[in-house]
Backbone bond lengths (Angstrom), bond angles and torsions (degrees), N, CA, C in turn:
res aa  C-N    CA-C-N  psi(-1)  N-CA   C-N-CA  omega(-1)  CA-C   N-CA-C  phi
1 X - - - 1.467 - - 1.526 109.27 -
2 X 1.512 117.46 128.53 1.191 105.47 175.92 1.423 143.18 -102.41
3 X 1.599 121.83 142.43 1.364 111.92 -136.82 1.752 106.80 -77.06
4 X 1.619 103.00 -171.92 2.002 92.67 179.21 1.712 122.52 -54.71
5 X 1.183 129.68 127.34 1.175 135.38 166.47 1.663 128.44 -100.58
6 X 1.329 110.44 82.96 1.343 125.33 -175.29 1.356 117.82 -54.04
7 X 1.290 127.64 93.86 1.537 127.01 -179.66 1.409 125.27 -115.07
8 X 1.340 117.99 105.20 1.370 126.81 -157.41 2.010 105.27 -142.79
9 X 1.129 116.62 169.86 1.560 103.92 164.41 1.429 109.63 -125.92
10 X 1.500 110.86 25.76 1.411 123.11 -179.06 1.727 111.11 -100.42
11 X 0.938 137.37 167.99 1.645 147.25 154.28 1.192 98.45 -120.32
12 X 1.539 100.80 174.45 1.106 131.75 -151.77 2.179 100.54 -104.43
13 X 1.471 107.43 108.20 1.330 109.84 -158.78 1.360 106.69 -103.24
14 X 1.663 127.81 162.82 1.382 130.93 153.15 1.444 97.77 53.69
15 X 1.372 136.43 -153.42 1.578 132.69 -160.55 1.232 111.77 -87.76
16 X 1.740 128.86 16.23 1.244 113.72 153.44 1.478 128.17 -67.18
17 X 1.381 125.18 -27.92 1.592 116.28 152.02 1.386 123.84 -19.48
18 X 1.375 101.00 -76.74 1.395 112.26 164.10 1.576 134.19 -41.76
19 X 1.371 109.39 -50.31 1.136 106.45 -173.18 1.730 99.97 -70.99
20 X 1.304 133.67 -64.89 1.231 142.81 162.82 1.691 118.28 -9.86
21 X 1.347 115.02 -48.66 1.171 129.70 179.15 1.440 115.48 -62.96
22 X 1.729 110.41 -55.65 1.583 142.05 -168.48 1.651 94.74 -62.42
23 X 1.578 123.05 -48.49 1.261 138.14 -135.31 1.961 98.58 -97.70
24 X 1.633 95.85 -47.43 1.797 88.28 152.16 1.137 143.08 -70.48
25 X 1.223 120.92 -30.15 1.150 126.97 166.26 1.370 119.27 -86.27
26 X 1.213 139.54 -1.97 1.553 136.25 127.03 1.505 111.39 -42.09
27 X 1.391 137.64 -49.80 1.206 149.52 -176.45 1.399 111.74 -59.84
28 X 1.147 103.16 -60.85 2.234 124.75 -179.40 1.384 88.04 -48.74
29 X 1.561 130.89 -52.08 1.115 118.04 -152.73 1.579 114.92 -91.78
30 X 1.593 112.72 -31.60 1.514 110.72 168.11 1.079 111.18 133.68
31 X 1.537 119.20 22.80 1.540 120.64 -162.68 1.438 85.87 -102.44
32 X 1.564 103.92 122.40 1.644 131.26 160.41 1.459 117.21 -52.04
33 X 1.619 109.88 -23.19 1.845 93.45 -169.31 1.636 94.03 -141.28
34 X 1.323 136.14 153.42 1.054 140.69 -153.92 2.107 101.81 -173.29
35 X 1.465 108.26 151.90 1.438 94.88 -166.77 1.055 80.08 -141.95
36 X 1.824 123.73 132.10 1.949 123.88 165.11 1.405 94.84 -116.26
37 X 1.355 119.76 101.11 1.221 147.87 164.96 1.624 124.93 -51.22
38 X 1.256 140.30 85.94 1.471 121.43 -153.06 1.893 105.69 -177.14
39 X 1.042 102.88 141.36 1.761 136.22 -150.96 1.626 79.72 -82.92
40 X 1.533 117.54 137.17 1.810 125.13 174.29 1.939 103.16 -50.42
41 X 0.952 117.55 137.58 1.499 140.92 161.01 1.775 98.73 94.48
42 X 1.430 126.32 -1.15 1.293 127.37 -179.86 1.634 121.34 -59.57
43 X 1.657 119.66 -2.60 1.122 99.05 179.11 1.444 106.87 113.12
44 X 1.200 128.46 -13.41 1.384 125.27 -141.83 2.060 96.99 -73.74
45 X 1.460 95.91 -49.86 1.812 96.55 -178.38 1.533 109.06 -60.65
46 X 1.363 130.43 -34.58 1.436 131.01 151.80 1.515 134.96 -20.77
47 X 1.463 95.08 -61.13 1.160 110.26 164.11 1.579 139.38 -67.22
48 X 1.729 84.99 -29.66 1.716 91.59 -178.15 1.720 108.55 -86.08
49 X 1.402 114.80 -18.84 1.478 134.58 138.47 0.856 107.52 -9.37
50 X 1.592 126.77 -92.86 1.950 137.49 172.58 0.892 114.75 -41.17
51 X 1.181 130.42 -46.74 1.206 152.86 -171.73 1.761 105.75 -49.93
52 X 1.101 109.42 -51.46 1.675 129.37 -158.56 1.998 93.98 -91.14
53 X 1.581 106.07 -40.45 1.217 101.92 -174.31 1.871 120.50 -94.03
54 X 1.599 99.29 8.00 1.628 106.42 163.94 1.251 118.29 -92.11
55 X 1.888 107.80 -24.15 1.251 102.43 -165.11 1.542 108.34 -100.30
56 X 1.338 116.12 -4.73 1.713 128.29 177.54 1.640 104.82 53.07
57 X 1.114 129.11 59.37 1.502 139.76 177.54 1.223 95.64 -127.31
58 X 1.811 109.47 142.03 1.498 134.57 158.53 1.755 85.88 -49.06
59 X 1.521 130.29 159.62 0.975 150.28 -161.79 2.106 106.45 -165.35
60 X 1.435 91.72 117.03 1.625 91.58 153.10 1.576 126.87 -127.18
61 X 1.106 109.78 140.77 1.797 107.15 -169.47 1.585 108.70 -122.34
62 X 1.119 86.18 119.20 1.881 94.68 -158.86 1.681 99.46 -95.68
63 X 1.642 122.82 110.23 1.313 126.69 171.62 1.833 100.85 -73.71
64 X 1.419 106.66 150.18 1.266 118.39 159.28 2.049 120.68 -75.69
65 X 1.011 87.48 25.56 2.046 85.75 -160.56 1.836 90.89 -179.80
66 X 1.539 117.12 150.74 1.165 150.17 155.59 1.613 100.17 -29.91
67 X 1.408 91.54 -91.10 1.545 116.24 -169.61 1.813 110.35 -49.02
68 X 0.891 114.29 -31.02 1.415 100.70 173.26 1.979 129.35 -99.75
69 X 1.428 104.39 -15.25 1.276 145.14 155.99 2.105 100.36 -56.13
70 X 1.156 100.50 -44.22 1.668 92.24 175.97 1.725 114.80 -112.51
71 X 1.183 122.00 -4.20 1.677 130.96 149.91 2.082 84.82 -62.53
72 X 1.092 121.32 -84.41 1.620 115.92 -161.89 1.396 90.33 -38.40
73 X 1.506 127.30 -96.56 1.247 105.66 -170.68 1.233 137.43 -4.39
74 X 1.372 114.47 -61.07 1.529 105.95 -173.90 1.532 114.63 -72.26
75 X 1.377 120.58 -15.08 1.442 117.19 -170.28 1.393 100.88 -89.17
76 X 1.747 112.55 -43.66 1.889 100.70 166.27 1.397 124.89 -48.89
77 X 1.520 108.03 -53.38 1.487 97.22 169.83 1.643 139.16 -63.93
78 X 0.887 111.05 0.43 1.730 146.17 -178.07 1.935 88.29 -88.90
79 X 1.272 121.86 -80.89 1.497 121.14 -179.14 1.453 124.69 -60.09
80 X 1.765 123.56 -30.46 1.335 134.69 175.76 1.512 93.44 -110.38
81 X 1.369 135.18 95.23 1.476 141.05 156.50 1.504 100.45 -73.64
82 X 1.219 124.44 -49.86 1.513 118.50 -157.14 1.508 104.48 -102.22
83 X 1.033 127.87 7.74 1.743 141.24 159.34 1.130 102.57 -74.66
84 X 1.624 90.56 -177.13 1.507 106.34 173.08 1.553 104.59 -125.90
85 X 1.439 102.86 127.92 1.662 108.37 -161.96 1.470 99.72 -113.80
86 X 1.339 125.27 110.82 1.547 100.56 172.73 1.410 120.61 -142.11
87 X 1.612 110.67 174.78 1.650 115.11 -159.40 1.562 102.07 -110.75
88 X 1.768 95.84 114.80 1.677 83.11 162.92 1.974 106.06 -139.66
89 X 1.504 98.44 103.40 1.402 113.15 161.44 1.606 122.37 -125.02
90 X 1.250 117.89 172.17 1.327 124.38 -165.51 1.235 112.92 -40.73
91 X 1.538 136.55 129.06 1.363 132.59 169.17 1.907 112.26 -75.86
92 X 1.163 105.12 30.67 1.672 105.95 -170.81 1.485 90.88 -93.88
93 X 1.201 113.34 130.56 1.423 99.28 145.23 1.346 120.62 -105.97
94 X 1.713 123.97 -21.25 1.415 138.22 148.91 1.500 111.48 -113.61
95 X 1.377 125.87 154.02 1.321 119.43 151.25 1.886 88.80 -164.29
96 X 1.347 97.95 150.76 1.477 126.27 -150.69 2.175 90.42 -149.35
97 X 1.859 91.79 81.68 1.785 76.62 158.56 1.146 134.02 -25.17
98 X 2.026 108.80 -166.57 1.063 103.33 -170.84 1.672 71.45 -112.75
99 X 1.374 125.42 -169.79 1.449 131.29 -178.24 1.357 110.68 156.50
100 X 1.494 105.48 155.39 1.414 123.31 -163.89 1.490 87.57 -145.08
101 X 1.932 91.67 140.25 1.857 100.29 177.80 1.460 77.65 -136.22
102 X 1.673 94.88 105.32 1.685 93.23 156.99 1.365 134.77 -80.47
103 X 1.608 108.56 20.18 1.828 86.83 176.60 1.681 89.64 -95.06
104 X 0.951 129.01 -11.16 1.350 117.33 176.92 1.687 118.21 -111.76
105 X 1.197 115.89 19.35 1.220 130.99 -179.62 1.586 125.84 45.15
106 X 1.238 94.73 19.28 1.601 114.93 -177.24 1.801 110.06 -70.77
107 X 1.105 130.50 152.94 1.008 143.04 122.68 1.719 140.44 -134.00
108 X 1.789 86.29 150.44 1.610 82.94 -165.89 1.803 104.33 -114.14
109 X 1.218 92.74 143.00 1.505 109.90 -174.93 1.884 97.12 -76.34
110 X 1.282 96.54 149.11 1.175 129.45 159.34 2.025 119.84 -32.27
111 X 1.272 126.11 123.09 1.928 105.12 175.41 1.401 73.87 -166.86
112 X 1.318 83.98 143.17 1.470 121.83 159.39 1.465 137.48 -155.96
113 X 1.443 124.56 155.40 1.521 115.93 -141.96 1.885 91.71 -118.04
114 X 1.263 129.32 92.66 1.761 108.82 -175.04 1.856 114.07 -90.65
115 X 0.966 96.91 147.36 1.435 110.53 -168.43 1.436 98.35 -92.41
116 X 1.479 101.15 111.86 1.656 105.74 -178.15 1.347 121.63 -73.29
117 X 1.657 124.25 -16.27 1.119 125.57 -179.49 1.627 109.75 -70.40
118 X 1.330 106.25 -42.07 1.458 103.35 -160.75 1.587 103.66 -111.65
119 X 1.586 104.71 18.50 1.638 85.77 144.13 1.594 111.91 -117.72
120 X 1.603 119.33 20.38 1.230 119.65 156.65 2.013 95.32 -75.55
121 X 0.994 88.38 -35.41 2.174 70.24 -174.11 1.370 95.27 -78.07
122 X 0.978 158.69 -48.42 1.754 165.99 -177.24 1.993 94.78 -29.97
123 X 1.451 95.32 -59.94 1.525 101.68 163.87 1.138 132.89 -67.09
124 X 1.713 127.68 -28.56 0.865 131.51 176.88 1.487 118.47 -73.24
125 X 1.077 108.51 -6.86 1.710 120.04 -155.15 1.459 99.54 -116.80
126 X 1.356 118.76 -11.81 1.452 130.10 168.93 1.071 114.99 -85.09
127 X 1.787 124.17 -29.17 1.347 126.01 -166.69 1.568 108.39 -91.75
128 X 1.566 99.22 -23.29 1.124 110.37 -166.06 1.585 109.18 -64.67
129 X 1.581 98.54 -47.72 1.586 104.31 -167.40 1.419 114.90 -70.33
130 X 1.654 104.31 -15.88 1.602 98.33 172.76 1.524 118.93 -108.04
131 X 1.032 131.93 23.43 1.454 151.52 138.44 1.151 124.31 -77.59
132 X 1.412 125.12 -64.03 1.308 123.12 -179.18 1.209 108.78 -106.31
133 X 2.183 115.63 -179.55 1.263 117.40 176.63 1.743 94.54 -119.63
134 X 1.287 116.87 -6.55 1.707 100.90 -174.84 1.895 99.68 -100.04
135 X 1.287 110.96 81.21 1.781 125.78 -170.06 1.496 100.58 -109.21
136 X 1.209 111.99 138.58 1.674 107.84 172.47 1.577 88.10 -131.91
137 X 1.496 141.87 114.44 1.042 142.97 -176.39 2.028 116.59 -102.14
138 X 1.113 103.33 86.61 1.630 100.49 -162.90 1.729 102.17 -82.05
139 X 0.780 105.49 87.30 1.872 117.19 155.95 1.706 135.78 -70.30
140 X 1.435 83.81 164.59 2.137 88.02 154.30 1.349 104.22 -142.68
141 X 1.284 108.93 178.77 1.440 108.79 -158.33 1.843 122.73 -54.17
142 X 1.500 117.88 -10.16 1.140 125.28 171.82 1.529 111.25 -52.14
143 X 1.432 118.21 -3.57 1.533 111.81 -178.55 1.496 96.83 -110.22
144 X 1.285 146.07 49.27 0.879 138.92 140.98 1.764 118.94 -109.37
145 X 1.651 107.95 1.11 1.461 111.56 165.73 1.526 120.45 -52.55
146 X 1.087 115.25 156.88 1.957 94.38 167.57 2.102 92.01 -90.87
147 X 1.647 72.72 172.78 1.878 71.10 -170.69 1.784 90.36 -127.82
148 X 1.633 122.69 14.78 1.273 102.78 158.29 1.842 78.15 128.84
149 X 1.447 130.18 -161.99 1.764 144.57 -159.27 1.740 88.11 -104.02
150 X 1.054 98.75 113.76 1.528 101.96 169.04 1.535 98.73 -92.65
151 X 1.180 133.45 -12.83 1.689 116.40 138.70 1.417 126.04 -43.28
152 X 1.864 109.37 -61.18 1.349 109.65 178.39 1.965 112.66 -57.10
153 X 1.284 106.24 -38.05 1.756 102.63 -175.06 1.822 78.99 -66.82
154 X 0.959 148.80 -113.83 1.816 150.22 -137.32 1.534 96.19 -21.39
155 X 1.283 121.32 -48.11 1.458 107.35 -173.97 1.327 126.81 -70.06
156 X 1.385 125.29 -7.17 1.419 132.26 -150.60 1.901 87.04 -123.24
157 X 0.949 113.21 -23.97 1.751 102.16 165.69 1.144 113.32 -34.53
158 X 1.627 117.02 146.73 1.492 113.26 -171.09 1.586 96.72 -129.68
159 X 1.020 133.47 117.39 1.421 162.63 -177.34 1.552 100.68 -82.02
160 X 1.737 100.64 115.97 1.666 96.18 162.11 1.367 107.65 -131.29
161 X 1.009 143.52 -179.18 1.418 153.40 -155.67 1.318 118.83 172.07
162 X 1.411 107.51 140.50 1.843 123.82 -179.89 2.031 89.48 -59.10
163 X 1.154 101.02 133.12 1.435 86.81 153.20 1.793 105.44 101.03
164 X 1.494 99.00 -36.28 1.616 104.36 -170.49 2.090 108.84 -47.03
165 X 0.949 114.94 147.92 1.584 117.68 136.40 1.481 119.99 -76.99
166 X 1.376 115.96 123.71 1.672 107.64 172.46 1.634 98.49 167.21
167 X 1.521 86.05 98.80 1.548 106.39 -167.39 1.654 111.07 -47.84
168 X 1.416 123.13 162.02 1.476 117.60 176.47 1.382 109.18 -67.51
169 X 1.415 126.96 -42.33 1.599 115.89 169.29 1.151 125.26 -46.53
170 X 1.206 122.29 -51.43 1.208 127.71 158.33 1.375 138.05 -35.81
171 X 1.120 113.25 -56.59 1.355 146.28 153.09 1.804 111.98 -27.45
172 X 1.465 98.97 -57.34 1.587 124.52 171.84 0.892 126.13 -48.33
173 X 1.453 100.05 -35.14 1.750 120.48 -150.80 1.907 102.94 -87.55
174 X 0.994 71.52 -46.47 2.036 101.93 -175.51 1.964 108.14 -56.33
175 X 1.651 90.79 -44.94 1.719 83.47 176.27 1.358 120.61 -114.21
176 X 1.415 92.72 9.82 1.640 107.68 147.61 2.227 117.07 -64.19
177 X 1.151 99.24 -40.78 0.967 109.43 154.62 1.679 153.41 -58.74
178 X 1.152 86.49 -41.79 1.482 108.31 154.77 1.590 127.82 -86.31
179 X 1.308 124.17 7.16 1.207 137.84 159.84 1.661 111.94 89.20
180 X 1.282 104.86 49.89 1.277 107.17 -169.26 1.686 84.96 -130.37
181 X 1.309 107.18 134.13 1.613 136.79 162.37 1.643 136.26 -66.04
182 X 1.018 117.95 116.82 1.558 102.43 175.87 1.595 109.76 -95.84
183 X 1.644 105.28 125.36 1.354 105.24 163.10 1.660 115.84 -165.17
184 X 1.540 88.40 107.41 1.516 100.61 -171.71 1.278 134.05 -78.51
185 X 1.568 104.79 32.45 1.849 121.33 -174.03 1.717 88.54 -131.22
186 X 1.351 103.77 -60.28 2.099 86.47 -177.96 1.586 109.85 -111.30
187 X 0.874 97.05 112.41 1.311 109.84 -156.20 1.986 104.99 -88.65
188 X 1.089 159.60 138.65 1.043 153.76 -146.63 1.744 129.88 172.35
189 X 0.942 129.84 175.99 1.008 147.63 165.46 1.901 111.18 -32.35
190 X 1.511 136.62 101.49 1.538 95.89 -171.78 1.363 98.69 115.13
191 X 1.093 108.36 -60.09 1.779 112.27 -155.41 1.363 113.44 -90.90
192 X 1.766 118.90 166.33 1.661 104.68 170.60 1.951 76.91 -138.24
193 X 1.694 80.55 168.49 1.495 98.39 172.29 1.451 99.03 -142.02
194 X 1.570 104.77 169.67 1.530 113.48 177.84 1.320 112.81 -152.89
195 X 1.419 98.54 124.66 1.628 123.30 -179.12 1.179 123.13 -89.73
196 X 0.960 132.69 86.78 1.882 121.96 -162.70 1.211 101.94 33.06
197 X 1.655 132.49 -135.40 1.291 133.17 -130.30 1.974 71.75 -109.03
198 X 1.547 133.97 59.60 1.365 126.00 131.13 1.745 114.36 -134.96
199 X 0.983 83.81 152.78 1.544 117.39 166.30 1.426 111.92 -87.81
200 X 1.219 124.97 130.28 1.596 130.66 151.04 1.687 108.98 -123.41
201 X 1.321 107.01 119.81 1.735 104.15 168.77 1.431 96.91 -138.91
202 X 1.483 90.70 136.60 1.512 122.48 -157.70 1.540 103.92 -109.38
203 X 1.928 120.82 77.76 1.210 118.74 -174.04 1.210 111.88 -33.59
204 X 1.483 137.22 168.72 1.464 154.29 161.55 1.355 101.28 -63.18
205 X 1.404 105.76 -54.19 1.491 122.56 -150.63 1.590 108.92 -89.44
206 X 1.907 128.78 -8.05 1.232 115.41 -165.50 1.786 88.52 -138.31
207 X 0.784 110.00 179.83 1.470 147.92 -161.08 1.576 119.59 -103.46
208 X 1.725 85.51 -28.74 1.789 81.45 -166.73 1.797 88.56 -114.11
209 X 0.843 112.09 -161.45 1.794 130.25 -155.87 1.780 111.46 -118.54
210 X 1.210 128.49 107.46 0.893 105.90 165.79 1.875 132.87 -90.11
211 X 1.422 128.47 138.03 1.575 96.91 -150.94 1.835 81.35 -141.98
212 X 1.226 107.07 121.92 1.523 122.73 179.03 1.823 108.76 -101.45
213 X 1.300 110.96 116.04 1.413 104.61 -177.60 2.116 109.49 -88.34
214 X 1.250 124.13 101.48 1.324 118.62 -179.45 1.871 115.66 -73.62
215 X 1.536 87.04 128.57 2.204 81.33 167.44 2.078 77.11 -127.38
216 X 1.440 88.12 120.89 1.403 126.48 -168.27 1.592 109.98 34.49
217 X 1.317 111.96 -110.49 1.582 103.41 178.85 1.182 118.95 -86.04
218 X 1.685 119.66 -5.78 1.764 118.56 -163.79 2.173 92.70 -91.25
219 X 1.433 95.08 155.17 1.583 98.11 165.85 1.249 110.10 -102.97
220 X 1.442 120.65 111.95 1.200 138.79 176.27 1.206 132.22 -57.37
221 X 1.599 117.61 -22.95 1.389 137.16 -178.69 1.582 101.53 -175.64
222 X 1.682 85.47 166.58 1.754 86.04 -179.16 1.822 89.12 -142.06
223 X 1.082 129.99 126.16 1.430 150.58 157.01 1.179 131.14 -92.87
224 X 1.418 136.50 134.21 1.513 144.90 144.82 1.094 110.45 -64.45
225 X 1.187 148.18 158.04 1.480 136.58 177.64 1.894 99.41 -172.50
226 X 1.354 91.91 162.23 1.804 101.59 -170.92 2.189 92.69 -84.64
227 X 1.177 93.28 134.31 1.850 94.69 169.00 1.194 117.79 -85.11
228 X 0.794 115.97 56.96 2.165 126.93 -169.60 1.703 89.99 -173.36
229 X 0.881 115.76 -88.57 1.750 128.47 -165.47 1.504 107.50 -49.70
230 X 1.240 89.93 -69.82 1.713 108.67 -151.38 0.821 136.16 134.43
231 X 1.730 96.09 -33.70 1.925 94.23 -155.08 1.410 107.48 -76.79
232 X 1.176 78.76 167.88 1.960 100.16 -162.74 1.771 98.05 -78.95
233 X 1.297 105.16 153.20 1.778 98.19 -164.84 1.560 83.87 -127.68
234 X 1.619 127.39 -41.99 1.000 125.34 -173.95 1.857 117.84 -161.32
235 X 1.343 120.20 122.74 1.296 102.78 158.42 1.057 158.99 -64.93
236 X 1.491 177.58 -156.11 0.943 140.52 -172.82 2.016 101.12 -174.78
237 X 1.339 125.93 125.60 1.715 119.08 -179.67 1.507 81.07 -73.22
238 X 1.585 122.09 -64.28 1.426 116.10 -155.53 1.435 116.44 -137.71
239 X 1.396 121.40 145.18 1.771 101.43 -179.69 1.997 99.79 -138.45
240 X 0.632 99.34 178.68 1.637 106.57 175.89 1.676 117.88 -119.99
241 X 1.110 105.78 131.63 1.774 92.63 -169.41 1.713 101.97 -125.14
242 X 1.460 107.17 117.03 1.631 129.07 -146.67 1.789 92.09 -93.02
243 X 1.790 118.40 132.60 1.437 90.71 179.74 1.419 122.10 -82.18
244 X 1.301 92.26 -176.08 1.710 111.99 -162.41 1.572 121.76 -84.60
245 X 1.800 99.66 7.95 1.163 118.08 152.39 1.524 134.10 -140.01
246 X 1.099 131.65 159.54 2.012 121.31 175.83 1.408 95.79 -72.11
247 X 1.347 128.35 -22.38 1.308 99.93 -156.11 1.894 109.81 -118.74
248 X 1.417 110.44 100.96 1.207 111.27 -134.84 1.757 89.70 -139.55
249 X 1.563 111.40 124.94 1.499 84.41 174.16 1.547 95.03 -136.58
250 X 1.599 115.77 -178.62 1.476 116.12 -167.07 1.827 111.17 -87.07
251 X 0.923 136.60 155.62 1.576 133.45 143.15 1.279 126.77 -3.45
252 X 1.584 102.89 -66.28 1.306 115.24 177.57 1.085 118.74 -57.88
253 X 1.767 121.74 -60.22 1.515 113.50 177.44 1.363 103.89 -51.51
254 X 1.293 128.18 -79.48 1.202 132.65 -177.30 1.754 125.14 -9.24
255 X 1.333 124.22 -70.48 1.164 126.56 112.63 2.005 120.64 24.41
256 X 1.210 97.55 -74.59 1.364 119.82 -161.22 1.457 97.82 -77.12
257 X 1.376 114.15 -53.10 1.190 125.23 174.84 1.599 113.20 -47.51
258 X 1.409 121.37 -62.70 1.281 109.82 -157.54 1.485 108.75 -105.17
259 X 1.693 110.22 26.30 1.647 113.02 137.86 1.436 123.09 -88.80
260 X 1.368 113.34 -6.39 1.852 123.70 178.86 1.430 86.52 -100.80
261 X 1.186 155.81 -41.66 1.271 137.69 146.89 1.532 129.76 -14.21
262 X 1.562 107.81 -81.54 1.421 128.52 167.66 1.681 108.36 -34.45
263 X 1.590 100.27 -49.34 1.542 107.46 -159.97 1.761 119.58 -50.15
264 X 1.904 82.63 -56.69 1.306 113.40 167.66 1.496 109.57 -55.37
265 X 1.413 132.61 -54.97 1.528 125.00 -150.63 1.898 91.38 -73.35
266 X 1.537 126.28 -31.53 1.695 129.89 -167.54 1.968 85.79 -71.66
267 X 1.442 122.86 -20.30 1.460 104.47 -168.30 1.544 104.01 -92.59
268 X 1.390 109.56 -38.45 1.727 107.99 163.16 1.385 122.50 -41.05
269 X 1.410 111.55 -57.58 1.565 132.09 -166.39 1.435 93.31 -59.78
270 X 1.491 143.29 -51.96 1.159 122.59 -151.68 1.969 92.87 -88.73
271 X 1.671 107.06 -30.39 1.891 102.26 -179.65 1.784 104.17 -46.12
272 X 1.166 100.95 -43.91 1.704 96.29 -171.71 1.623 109.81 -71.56
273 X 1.550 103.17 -39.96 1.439 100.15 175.29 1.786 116.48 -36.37
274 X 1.382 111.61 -67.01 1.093 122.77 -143.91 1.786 104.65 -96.28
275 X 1.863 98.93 -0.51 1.620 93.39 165.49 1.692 115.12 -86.53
């Protein structure tokens, strides 16, 4: 895997040497808190640039606000071209609690508006960090929610391979699970379809197509492919297909869950009984 590659036609000017120098080696050594002190247009994301590409660590940089959370973005991805740079802030573009105003006896239901682009990066930025190690994850504070067992998401990865056995039902079954849809008329983001002996599944998180050709239960090939065209962008021995949501849990818990359900609802039923 290859490590950060800092590409700029600038150096490092006036006391960013210093600071750059001071600021890794706080890091090398293990210091939790660190302060880059510096006047607007001084350089400061520049620096933390070097900074990120001396010390070769996954990196997340948490904006206080939208708007400045996607100015960083664009300037990391501008310095890491051959990384992986990615965006994870709120997919709201509206949301309106749920709430009750009792002097007017109103209540208002719950709505919200999600922005499909940027919870394809929300996903993308999940897959990223558990695939690779050269990740620069530019956020706002919406990434300090939990998003559900990042045990349960590792287990529910779905593994394909040239060569594998793993019948198409099967196959179905698995990203049925992971929250992915079958529908072989609108085909989309999320969804898979199936063509006689192919597969098309259309990550959440990518752009391009993944398309498995089956001769009976073995996978014969594995393709990237354009979702309009076709054409093939890249082949592939093996790929991993991440689900089509964060919030994803296994059988078992599940399972687990809705016998502490049952358990609980037989202990209600008899409290009311016997009041």
């Amino acid at each position: 895997m290859p490590g950060f590659e800092l590409v700029s036609n600038m150096t490092p000017k006036g006391d960013q040497p210093k600071a750059i120098a001071e600021l890794t080696r706080g890091i090398l050594e293990g210091k939790r808190y660190q302060t880059l002190l510096g006047v607007t247009g001084s350089g400061k994301t520049f620096t933390i640039a070097n900074v990120i590409a001396n010390v070769q660590k996954p990196t997340l940089v948490i904006s206080h606000n939208k708007t400045l959370a996607a100015q960083l973005y664009g300037e990391f991805k501008g310095f890491f071209p051959h990384n992986a740079v990615e965006y994870f802030i709120s997919y709201y573009d509206y949301y309106q609690p749920e709430a009750y105003i009792p002097v007017t006896d109103t209540y208002i239901s719950k709505e919200a508006t999600i922005n499909d682009l940027i919870d394809k990066l929300r996903l993308r930025a999940t897959a990223s960090v558990l695939e690779r190690r050269d990740v620069i994850v530019v956020a706002s504070v919406s990434c300090i929610y939990g998003l559900g067992s990042p045990a349960d998401y590792r287990e529910l990865l779905v593994s394909v391979e040239k060569g594998q056995e793993l019948s198409r039902e099967e196959l179905l079954h698995r990203l049925i699970d992971i929250h992915y849809t079958r529908n072989d008329a609108d085909f989309g983001r999320g969804k898979v379809r199936v063509r006689g002996d192919v597969v098309e599944i259309y990550p959440a998180y990518e752009d391009r197509v993944i398309r498995l050709q089956y001769w009976g239960d073995t996978i014969e090939s594995v393709e990237l492919i354009h979702p309009v065209s076709g054409e093939v962008f890249e082949k592939k021995d093996k790929l991993t297909i991440y689900p089509a949501r964060h919030f994803v849990t296994t059988r078992s818990r599940l399972k687990e869950a809705v016998r502490s359900i049952e358990a609980e609802l037989e202990q209600r039923v008899l409290e009311f009984e016997e009041a």
